[in-house]
N, C-alpha and C positions, 0 to 999 in steps of 0.2 A: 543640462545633461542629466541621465534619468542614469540611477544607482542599481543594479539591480545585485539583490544578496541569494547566496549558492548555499545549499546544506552541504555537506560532504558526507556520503554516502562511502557503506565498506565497497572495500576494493578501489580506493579512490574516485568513483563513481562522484557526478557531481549533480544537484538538482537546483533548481531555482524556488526560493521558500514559495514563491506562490502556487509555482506547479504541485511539491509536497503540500500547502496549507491546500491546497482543492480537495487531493485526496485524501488530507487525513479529517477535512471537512464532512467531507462526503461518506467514508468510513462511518465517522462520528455520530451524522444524522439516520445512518441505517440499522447503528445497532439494537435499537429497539425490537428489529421483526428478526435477528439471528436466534437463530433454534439452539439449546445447549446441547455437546457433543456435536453437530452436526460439522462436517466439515469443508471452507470456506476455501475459493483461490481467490488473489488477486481481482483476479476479473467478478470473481460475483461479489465481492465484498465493495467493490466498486461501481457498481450496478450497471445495467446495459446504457445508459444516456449518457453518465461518464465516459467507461469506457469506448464506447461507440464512437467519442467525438477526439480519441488521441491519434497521431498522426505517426506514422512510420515506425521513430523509436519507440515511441511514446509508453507502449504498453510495457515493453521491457522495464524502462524507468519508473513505469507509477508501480511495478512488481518489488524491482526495488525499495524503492520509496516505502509501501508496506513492512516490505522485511526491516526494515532500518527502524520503522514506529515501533513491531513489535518488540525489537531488540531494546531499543533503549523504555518499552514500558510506557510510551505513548499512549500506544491502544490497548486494550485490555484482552488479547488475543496472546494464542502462542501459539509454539507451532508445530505441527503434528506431522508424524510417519518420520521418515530417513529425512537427514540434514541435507541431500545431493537429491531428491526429487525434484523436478521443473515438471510445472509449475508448485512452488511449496505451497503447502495446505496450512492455515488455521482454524483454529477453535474458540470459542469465548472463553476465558483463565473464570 
């Protein structure tokens, strides 16, 4: 029997660690070519071959997913403009 462990994400929201370690993998490996000030969604900090390949929910949840890195200090991102914009925008901190 295979174990599979969930982050809990705000709003009860739930992810499976390997879905969030993909993207905050994939995050991680990009930050090298983010431009400072410039500002970032979800989908481009996650680049087209990631995202391209989630299904249905998916993009909702790796948005998520993001928001929750930023929040607890994960990624070295924060987050810019109104707190109720969709999709929310970061920045490099």
């Amino acid at each position: 029997m295979t174990t599979e462990i969930f982050i809990v994400l705000e709003g009860g929201y739930t992810a499976p660690q390997s879905f969030y370690d993909r993207i905050k993998t994939e995050i991680l490996d990009a930050l090298h070519v983010l431009v400072p000030d410039a500002e970032y969604t979800a989908e481009m900090l996650c680049g087209p071959d990631l995202w391209g390949s989630l299904k249905r929910s998916e993009p909702a949840l790796a948005g998520r997913c993001v928001a929750d890195m930023v929040r607890k200090g994960t990624l070295p991102l924060r987050f810019v403009g109104c707190g109720h914009r969709q999709p929310k925008r970061y920045t490099l901190i």
